[in-house]
C-alpha positions in Angstrom: 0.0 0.0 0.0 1.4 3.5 -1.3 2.3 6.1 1.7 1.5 9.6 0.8 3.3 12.9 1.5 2.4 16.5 1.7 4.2 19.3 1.7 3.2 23.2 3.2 5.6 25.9 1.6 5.9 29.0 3.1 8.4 32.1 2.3 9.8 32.5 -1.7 10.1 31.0 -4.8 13.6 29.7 -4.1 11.3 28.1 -1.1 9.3 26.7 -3.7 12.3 24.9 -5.6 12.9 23.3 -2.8 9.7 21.6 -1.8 9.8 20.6 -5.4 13.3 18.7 -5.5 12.2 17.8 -2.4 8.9 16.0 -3.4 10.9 14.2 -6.5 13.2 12.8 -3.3 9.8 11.3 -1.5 8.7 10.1 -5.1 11.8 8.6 -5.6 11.7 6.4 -2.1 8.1 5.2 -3.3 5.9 7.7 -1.6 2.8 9.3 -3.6 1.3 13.4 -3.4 -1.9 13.3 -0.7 -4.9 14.9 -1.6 -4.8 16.9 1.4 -2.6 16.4 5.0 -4.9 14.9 6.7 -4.4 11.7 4.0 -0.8 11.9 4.7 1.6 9.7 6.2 4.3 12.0 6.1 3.5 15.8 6.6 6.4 18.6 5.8 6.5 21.8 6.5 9.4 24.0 4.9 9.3 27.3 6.5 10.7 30.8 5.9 12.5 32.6 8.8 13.4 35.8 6.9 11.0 38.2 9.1 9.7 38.1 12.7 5.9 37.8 10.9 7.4 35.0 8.2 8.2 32.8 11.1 5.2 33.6 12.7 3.6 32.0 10.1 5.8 29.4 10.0 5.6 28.2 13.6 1.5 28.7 12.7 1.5 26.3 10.3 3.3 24.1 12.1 0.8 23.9 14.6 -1.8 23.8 12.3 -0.2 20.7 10.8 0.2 18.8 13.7 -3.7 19.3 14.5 -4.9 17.6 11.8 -2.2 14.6 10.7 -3.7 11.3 11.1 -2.6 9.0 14.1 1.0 7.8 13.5 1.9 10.5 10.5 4.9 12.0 10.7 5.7 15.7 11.0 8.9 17.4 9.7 10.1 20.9 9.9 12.7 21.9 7.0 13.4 25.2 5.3 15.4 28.9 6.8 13.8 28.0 10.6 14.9 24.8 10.8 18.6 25.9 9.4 18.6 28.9 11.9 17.0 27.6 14.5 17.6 24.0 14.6 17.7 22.5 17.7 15.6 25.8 19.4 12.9 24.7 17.3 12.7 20.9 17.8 12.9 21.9 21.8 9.8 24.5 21.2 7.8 21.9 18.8 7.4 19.2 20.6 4.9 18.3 18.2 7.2 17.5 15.7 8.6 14.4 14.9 11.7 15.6 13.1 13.5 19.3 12.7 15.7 19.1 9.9 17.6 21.4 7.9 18.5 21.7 4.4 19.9 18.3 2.6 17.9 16.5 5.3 16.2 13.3 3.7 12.7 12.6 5.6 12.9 9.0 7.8 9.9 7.0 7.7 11.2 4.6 10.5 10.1 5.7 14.0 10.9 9.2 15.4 14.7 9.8 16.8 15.7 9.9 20.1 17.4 12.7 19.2 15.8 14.9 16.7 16.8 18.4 17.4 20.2 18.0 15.0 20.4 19.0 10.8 22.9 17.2 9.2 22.9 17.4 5.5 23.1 14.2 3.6 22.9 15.3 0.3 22.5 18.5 -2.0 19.2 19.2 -2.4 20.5 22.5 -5.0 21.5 19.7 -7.6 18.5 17.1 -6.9 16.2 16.2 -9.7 12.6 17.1 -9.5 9.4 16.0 -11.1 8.1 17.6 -14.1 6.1 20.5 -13.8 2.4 20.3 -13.8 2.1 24.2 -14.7 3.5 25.5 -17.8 6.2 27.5 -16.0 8.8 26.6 -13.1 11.4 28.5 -10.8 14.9 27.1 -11.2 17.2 28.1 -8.8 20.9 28.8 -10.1 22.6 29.3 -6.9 22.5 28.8 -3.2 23.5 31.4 -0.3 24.9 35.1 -0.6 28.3 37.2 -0.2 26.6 40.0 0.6 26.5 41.9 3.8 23.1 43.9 3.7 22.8 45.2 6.7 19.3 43.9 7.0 19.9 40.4 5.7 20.5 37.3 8.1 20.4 34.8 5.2 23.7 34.5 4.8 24.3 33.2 8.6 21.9 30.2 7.8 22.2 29.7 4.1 26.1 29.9 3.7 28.2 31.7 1.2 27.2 31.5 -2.4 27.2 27.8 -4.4 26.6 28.5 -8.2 25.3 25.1 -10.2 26.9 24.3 -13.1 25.5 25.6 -16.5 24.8 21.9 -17.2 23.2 21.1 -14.6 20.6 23.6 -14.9 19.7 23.2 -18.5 19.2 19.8 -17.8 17.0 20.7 -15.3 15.3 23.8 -17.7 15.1 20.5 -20.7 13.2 18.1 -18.3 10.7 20.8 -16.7 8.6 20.9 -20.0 7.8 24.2 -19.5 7.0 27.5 -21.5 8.8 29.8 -19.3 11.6 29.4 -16.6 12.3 32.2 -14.0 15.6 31.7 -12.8 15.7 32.3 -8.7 18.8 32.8 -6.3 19.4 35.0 -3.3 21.9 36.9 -5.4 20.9 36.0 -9.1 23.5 38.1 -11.2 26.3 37.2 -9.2 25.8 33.1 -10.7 29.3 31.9 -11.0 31.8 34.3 -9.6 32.0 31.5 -6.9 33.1 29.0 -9.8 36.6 29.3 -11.2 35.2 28.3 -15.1 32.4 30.6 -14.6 33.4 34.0 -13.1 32.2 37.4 -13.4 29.5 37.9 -16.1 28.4 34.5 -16.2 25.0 34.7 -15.9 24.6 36.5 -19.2 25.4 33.4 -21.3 23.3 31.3 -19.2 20.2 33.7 -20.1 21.2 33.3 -23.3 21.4 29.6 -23.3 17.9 29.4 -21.2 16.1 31.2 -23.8 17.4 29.0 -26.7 15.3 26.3 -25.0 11.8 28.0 -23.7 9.9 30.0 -25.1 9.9 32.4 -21.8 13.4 33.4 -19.6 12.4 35.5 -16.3 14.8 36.8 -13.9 13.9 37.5 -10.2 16.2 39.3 -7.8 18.8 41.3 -9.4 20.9 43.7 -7.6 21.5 47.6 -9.3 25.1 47.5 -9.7 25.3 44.0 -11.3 22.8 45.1 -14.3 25.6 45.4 -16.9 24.5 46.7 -20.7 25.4 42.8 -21.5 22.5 42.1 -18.8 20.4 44.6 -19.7 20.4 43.3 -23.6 20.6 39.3 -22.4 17.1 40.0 -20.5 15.8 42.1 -24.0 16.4 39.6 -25.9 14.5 36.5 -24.3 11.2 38.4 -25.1 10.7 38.8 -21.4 12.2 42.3 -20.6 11.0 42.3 -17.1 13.5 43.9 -14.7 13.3 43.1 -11.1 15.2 44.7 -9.1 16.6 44.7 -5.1 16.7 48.3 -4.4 15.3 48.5 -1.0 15.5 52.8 -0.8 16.2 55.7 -2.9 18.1 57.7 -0.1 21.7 57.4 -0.4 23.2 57.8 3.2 20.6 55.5 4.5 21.2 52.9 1.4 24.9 53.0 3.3 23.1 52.7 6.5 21.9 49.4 5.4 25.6 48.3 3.7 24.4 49.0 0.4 24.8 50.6 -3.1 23.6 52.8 -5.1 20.7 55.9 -4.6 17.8 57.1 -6.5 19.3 59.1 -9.1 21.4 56.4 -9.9 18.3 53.4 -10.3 16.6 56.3 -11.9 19.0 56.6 -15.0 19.1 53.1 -15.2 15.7 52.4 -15.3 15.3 55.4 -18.2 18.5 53.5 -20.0 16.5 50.1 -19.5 13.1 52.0 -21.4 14.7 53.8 -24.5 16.3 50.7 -25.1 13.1 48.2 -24.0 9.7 50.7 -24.2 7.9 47.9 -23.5 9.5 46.5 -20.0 8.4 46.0 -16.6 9.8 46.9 -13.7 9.7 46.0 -10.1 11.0 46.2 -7.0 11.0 46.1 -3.1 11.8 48.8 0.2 11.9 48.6 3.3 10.0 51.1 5.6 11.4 52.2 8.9 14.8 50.9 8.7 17.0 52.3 11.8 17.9 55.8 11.4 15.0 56.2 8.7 14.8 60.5 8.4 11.5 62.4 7.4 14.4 63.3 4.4 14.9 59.7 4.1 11.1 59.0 3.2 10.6 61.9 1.3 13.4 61.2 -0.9 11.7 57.7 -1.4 8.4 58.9 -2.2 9.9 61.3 -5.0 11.6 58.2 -6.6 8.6 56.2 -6.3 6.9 59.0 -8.3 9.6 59.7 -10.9 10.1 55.7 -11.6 6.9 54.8 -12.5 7.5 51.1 -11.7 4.7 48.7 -12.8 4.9 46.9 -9.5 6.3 47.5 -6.1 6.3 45.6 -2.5 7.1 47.9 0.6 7.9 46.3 4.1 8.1 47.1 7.1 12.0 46.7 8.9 12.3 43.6 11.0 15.3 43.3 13.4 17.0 40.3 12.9 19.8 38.6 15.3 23.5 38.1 14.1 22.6 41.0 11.3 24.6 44.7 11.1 21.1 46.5 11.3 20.5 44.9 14.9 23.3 46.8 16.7 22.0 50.4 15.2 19.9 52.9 17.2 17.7 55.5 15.4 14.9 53.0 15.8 11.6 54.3 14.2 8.4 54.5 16.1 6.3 52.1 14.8 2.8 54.3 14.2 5.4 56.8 12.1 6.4 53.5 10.2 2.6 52.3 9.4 2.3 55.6 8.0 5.2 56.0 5.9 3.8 52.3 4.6 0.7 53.6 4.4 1.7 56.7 2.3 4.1 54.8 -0.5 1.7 51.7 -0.4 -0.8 54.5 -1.9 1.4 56.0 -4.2 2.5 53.0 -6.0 -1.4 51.8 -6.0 -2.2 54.7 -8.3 1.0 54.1 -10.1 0.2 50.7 -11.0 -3.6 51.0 -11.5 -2.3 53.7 -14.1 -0.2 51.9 -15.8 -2.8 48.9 -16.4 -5.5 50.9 -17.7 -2.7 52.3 -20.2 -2.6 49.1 -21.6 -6.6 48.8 -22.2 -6.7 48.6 -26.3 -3.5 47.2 -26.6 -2.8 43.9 -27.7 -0.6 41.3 -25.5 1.2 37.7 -25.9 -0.3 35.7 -23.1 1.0 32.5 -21.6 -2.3 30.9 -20.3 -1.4 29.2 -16.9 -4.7 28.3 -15.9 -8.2 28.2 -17.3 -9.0 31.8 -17.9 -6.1 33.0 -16.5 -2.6 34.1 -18.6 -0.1 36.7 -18.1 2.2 38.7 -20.3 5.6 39.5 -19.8 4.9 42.1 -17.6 3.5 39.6 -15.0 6.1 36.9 -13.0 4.0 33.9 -11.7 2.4 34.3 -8.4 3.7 37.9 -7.5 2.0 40.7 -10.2 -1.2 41.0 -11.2 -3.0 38.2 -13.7 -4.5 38.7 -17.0 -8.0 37.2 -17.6 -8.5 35.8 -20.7 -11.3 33.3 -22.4 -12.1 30.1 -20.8 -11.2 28.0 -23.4 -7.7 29.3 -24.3 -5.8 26.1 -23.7 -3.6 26.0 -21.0 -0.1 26.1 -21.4 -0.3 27.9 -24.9 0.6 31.2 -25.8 -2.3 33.1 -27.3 -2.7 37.5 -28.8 -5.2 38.7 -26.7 -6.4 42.6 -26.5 -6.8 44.0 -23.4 -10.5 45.4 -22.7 -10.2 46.2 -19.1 -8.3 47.0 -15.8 -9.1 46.6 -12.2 -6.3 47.4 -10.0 -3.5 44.7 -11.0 -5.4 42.8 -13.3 -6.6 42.9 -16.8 -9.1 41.7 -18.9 -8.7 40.6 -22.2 -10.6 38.6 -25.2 -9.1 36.5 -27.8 -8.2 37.8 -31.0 
């Protein structure tokens, strides 16, 4: 008789890569996908631990899981929490059967006597995974960071950065059987400095290579002073000239407050470069709110870039102190009431910005990927983040289709066949 799995994933794509290459590991040993937990004989939860409310929601979940698992199902805890908070976790969970970190294969044989540890036993960044059952798929390209943001705590549980090899992720790209790939990493254009064959500049030719075999090449997370002219044309090229992009403020001295480069006149040229050369491309990006030492200056310098850019879609968040990070040890905290505000403010901006931009597109026609009965998305639209693009019911899924936009609400369009 089969034994069934399910898996909860919280936190980001690269999250979602995971649980995938994960799930081809539990397929692999004989077990089979659950209809829902409660049919499951094995129950994993990989968690996210990159803000206080992610692991919130994490250790929610958790609990959630344990609730309704069948007598004798096992429950594991794998992802960021379980990596950075190991053997605090197990302790806190009794619930749980096993805590393990990342690498960690699931045991079916009866709970440990000691199950607070995470020792890796293999790489889950180079595992195969099962084919994809929508017509697009992350892939990640590289595990970890070298950066030092001062906001960041990934690199103190996810390591230093491991690029794949370009093999190993075409293979990956050729037995997905996808339309469109979106590449994922912590630190996406630095893919193979780490590797002596690679180096600097590496992940153009990979884009490159990507695109040669999908239809659709997306790129997620790209940090401003990596987006090279060779870049900026790579990304043109694909089709897909959607630019998203880590920029986290527009005010330079707190942008070195947070250990990081750049300012807003600088994104702003860049982003006007990226548009002569690409009318047509999207932009996004994400800033924090409230980050120690945060100015009145600070925020009005923000909200003048938010209204010069124009960007098509934008994610503001609040600052979350985070142990073993730079940003802990700083004073100049902000009141939290003047930090819902500030959020407040920008959140309403970049609504009218967006909402603008869509009902700009109304008459136009679009190429649509249809993911989903009655639902396909353009390149201006990354899987699961932007807005959607409703289209005819019968459009097959998984084909690309002209439509003509006839309507906006807020992020999403509507569109009919042409």
């Amino acid at each position: 008789m089969s034994r069934h799995y399910w898996i909860e994933t919280l936190g980001c794509p690269k999250n979602q890569v995971d649980s995938d290459k994960l799930a081809g590991t539990l397929e692999a040993d004989g077990l089979v996908p659950a209809a829902d937990p409660e049919d499951a004989e094995v129950i994993v939860v990989n968690t996210c631990a990159f803000v206080e409310s992610a692991r919130q929601e994490s250790v929610d979940t958790v609990l959630a899981a344990a609730d309704v698992r069948r007598p004798g199902a096992r429950l594991v805890v794998t992802g960021c929490m379980a990596e950075r908070y190991g053997e605090e976790l197990a302790q806190a969970l009794p619930e749980v059967d096993l805590v393990a970190g990342f690498g960690v294969p699931v045991s079916l044989g009866p709970k440990p006597a000691d199950a607070t540890g995470s020792v890796p036993a293999f790489d889950l960044l180079n595992l195969p995974r099962p084919r994809s059952s929508a017509p697009w798929a992350y892939v990640k390209i590289a595990e970890g960071c070298d950066r030092a943001c001062g906001f960041c705590a990934i690199p103190s549980f996810r390591g230093r950065q491991r690029s794949r090899s370009t093999e190993s992720i075409l293979e990956e790209v050729d037995s997905l059987g996808v339309s469109e790939i979106v590449l994922v990493a912590q630190d996406l254009a630095s893919y193979g400095r780490d590797v002596d064959d690679l180096g600097i500049g590496a992940i153009v030719p990979l884009v490159r290579a990507v695109s040669e075999r999908v239809a659709r090449t997306r790129l997620l997370y790209l940090y401003p002073s990596d987006l090279t002219d060779a870049l900026i044309d790579a990304i043109g090229d694909t089709g897909v000239p959607y630019f998203d992009l880590s920029l986290q403020h527009a005010s330079r001295p707190l942008l070195r407050r947070m250990r990081r480069w750049g300012d807003g006149d600088r994104f702003l040229r860049r982003i006007n470069q990226i548009r002569a050369r690409w009318p047509e491309a999207a932009f996004r990006s994400n800033f924090i709110v409230g980050y120690p030492g945060e100015t009145e200056a600070d925020h009005d310098v923000l909200l003048r870039f938010v209204e010069a850019a124009q960007l098509d879609w934008c994610g503001f968040f609040t600052y979350s102190r985070e142990e073993a990070t730079y940003a802990a040890g700083l004073d100049g905290a902000v009141e939290p009431a003047l930090v819902t505000e500030r959020l407040g403010e920008l959140t309403e901006m970049q609504d009218a910005i967006t909402a603008r931009r869509r009902q700009a597109l109304i008459g136009e026609k679009v190429e649509v990927l249809v993911d989903s009965p009655g639902v396909g998305r353009s390149h201006r639209e990354a899987p699961e983040i932007d807005g959607v693009i409703r289209v005819p019911q019968w459009l097959p899924v998984g084909e690309q289709a002209t439509v003509l936009v006839t309507g906006a609400e807020g992020p999403d369009l509507e569109a009919e066949a042409v």
